[in-house]
C-alpha positions in Angstrom: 121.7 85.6 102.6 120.5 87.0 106.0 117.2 85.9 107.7 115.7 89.4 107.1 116.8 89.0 103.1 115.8 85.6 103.3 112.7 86.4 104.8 111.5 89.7 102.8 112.2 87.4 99.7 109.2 84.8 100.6 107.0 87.1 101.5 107.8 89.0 98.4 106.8 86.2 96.7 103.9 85.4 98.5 102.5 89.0 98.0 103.0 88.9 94.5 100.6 85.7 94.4 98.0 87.4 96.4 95.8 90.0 94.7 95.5 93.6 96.5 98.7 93.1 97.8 100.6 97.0 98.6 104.2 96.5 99.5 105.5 100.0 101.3 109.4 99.4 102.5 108.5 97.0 105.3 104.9 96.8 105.2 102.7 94.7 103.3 98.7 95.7 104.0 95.5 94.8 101.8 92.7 96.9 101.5 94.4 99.6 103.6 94.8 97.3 107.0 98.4 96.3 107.4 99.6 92.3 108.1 102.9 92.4 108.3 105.9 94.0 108.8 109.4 93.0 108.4 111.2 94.0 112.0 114.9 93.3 111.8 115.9 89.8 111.8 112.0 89.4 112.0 108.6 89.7 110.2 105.3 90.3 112.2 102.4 89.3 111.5 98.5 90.2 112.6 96.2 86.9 113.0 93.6 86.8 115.2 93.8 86.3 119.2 93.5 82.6 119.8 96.0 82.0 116.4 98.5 84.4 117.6 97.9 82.5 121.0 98.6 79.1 119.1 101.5 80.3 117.4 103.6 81.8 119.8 103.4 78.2 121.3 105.6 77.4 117.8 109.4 77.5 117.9 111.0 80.9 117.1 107.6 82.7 117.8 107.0 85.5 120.5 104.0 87.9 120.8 104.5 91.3 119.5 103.7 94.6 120.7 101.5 95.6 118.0 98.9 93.6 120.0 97.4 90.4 121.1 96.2 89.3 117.6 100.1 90.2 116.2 103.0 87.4 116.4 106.6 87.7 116.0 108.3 85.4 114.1 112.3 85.1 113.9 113.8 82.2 112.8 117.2 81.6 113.5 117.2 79.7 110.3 114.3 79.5 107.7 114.1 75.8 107.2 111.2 73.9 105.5 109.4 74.1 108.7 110.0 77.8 109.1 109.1 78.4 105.4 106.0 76.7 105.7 105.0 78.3 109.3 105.9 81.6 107.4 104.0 81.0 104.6 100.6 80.0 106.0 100.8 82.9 108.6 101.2 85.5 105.5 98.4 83.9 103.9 96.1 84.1 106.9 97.3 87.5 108.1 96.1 88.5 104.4 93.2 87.0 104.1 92.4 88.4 108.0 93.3 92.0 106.4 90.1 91.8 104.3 87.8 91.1 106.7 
């Protein structure tokens, strides 16, 4: 499996555990505000400023042009670490999306 494949199939599964959740190709939103997008080897994700600021400090984590409150997130392999770095972010960037 490839880290994009790899990838889209967590957060797959996280979406289907999170009510609201619209899945569009490579876009997951709630409530019509996007949180994350699947980017090549990569998924992107909207937090807030001083998270994204925080996680970027994280292995495999850069900032992302979409904006300062945006991170992305590449893992070169999605480990338990990765998973659960991957997992929490979706999970904020969702609830964030609701706000």
């Amino acid at each position: 499996m490839t880290p994009d494949q790899a990838i889209r199939e967590h957060a797959d599964r996280l979406a289907a555990e999170l009510p609201g959740t619209e899945m569009d190709d490579d876009t997951w939103s709630s409530g019509g505000h996007q949180f994350a997008v699947l980017s090549g080897d990569a998924i992107e994700l909207r937090l807030d400023e001083p998270v994204a600021r925080a996680a970027t400090r994280t292995p495999d984590t850069s900032p992302s042009d979409r904006g300062p409150a945006w991170v992305r997130f590449e893992p070169r392999e999605l480990d338990g670490h990765a998973i659960d770095r991957l997992e929490a972010w979706f999970r904020f960037a969702y609830r964030k999306a609701g706000e």
